[in-house]
MIMARTOR-81686 format. One record per residue (C-alpha): x, y, z; residue in one letter. Coordinates in steps of 0.5 Angstrom, whole numbers, padded with zeros to 4 digits, always signed. Each point is the difference from the previous one (the first is absolute). Layout:
N
XYZA/...
end
This chain:
228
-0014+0045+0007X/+0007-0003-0003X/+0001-0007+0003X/+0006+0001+0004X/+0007-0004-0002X/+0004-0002+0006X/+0008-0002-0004X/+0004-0004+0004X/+0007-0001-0002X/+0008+0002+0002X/+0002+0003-0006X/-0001+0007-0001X/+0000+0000-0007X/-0006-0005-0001X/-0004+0004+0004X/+0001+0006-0003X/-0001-0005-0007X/-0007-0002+0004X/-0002+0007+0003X/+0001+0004-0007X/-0004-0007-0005X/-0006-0001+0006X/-0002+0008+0001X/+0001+0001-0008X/-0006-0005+0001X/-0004+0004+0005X/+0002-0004+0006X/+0002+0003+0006X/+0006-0003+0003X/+0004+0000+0007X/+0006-0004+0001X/+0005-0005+0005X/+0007-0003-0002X/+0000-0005+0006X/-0004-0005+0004X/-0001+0005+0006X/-0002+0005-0004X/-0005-0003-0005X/-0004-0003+0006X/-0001+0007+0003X/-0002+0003-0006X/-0005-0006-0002X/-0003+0001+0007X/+0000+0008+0000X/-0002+0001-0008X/-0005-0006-0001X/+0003-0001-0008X/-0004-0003-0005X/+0005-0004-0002X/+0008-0002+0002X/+0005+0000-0006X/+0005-0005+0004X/+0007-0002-0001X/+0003-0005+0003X/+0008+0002+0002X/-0002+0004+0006X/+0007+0003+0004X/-0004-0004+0006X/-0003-0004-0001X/-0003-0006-0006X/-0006+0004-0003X/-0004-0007-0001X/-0001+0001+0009X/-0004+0007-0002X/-0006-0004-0004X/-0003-0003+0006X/+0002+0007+0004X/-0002+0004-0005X/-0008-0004+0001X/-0001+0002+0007X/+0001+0007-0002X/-0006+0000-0005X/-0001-0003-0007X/+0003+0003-0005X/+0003-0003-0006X/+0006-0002+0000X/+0006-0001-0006X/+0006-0003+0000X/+0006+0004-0004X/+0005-0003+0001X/+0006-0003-0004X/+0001-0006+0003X/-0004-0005-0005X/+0001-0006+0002X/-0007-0004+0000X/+0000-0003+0007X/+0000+0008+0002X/-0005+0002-0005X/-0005-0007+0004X/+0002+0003+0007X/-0002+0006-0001X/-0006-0002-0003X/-0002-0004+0006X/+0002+0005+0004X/-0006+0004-0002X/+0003+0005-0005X/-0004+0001-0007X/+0006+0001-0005X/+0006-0001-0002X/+0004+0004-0005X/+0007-0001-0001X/+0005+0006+0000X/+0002+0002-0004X/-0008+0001-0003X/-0002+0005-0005X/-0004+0005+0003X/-0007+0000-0004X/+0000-0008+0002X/+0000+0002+0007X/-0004+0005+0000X/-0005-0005-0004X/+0001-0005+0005X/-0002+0005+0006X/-0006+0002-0003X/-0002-0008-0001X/+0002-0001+0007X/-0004+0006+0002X/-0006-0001-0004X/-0001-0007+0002X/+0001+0001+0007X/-0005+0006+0000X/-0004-0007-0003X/+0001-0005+0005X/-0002+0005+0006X/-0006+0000-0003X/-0001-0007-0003X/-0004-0001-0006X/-0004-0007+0001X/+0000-0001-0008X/+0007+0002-0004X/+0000+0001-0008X/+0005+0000-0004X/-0002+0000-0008X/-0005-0005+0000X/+0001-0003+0005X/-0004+0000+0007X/+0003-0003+0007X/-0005+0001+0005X/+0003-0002+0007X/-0006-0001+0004X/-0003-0005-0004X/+0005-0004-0003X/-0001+0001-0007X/+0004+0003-0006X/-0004+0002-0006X/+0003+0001-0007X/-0006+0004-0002X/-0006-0004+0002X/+0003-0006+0000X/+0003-0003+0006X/+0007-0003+0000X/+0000-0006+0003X/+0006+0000+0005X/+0003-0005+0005X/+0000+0002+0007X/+0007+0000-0001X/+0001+0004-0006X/-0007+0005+0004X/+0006+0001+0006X/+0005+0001-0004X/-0003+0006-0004X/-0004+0003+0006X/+0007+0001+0003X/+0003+0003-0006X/-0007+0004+0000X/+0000+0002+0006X/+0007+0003-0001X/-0001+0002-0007X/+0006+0004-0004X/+0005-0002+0006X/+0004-0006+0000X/-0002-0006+0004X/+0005-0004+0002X/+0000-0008-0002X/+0000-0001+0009X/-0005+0005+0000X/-0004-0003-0005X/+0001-0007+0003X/-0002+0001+0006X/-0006+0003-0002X/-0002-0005-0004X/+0003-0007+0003X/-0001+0003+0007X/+0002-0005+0004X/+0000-0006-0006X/+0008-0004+0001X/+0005+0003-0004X/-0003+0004-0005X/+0004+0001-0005X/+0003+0006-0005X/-0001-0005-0007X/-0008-0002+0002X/-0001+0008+0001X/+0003+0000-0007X/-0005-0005-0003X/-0005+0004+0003X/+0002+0006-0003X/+0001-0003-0007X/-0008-0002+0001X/-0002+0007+0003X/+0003+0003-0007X/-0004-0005-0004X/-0006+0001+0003X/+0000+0008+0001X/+0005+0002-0006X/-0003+0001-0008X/+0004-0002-0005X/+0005+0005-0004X/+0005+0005+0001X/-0002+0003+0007X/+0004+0000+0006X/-0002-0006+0006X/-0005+0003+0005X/+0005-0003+0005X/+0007+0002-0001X/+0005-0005+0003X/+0006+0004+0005X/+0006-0005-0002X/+0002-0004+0006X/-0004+0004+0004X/-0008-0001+0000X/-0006+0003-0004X/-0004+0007-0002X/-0007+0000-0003X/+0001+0005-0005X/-0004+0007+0002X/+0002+0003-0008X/-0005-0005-0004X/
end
């Protein structure tokens, strides 16, 4: 069965955009162009994703994240046009999976669905240990491996992977990951994250031309790379 794409959004002719890319690619897609209308057809459609955009005649799209929760746990992207980074963390901490600025290029959002899918189905079923490239991240056990050899790690530098791992290919805000990984400690801040991320690139990275296996969101949070 084709997963079913649930588009939320006023405006007719970004919905008829959406509609033609998303069936074009085998999705199967039903449609709201309001608030009301997008809670009435998560409940009765149960879609496996909500393309979301965020300037709704009645109402502001970021209230939808957490209602739309409650009907299900469907993948939810942001497309909106307002890019503004404390919308993009809101949303993020709202509980949406991406958030793709209009105007997007249709291939990048479509790739972005597929990751945000894939990686869902993923975490329903969480494997106890992640590999990417060479390197093992086993979560029950506390240990990372490059290979056979095991990576020394800090407690702290341990949480912060864990919780990018446990979201891998999304992007994890700086408040999400310093709750996670500081919990209740005073006052954690972004610039001690930074450090902990620079030795995390250290420690995980090989020397050369290849990307970092985390990807820094400017101004938002984190993604532990699910491409290399």
């Amino acid at each position: 069965m084709p997963a079913k794409i649930l588009v939320v959004d006023d405006e007719l002719a970004i919905r008829r955009l959406l509609r033609n890319t998303l069936v074009r690619a085998g999705y199967t897609v039903v449609e709201a162009e309001d608030g009301r209308q997008a809670l009435h057809q998560a409940a009765a459609e149960h879609p496996s994703a909500v393309l979301l955009d965020l300037g709704l005649p009645d109402r502001d799209g970021l209230t939808l994240i957490p209602l739309l929760r409650t009907h299900g746990d469907a993948v939810i992207l942001v497309v909106s046009a307002r890019d503004a980074v404390d919308e993009k963390v809101t949303a993020l901490d709202l509980g949406a999976d991406d958030f793709v600025c209009k105007p997007f290029d249709t291939d990048e959002l479509l790739a972005r669905l597929r990751v945000a899918l894939r990686h869902h189905g993923l975490s329903e079923t969480m494997q106890k240990i992640v590999r990417r490239g060479d390197i093992s991240i086993d979560l029950d056990r506390r240990v990372v491996l490059r290979g056979t050899q095991e990576l020394h790690l800090t407690r702290k530098e341990y949480d912060v992977l864990a919780v990018l791992t446990r979201h891998i290919g999304r992007v994890v805000t700086h408040e999400r990951v310093l709750a996670a990984a500081w919990g209740g400690d005073d006052e954690p801040r972004v610039e001690y994250l930074r450090i902990v991320i620079r030795n995390l690139r250290q420690k995980l990275e090989h020397p050369g031309p290849v990307g970092s296996v985390i990807a820094n969101e400017l101004g938002v949070g984190y993604r532990l790379r699910s491409d290399v």
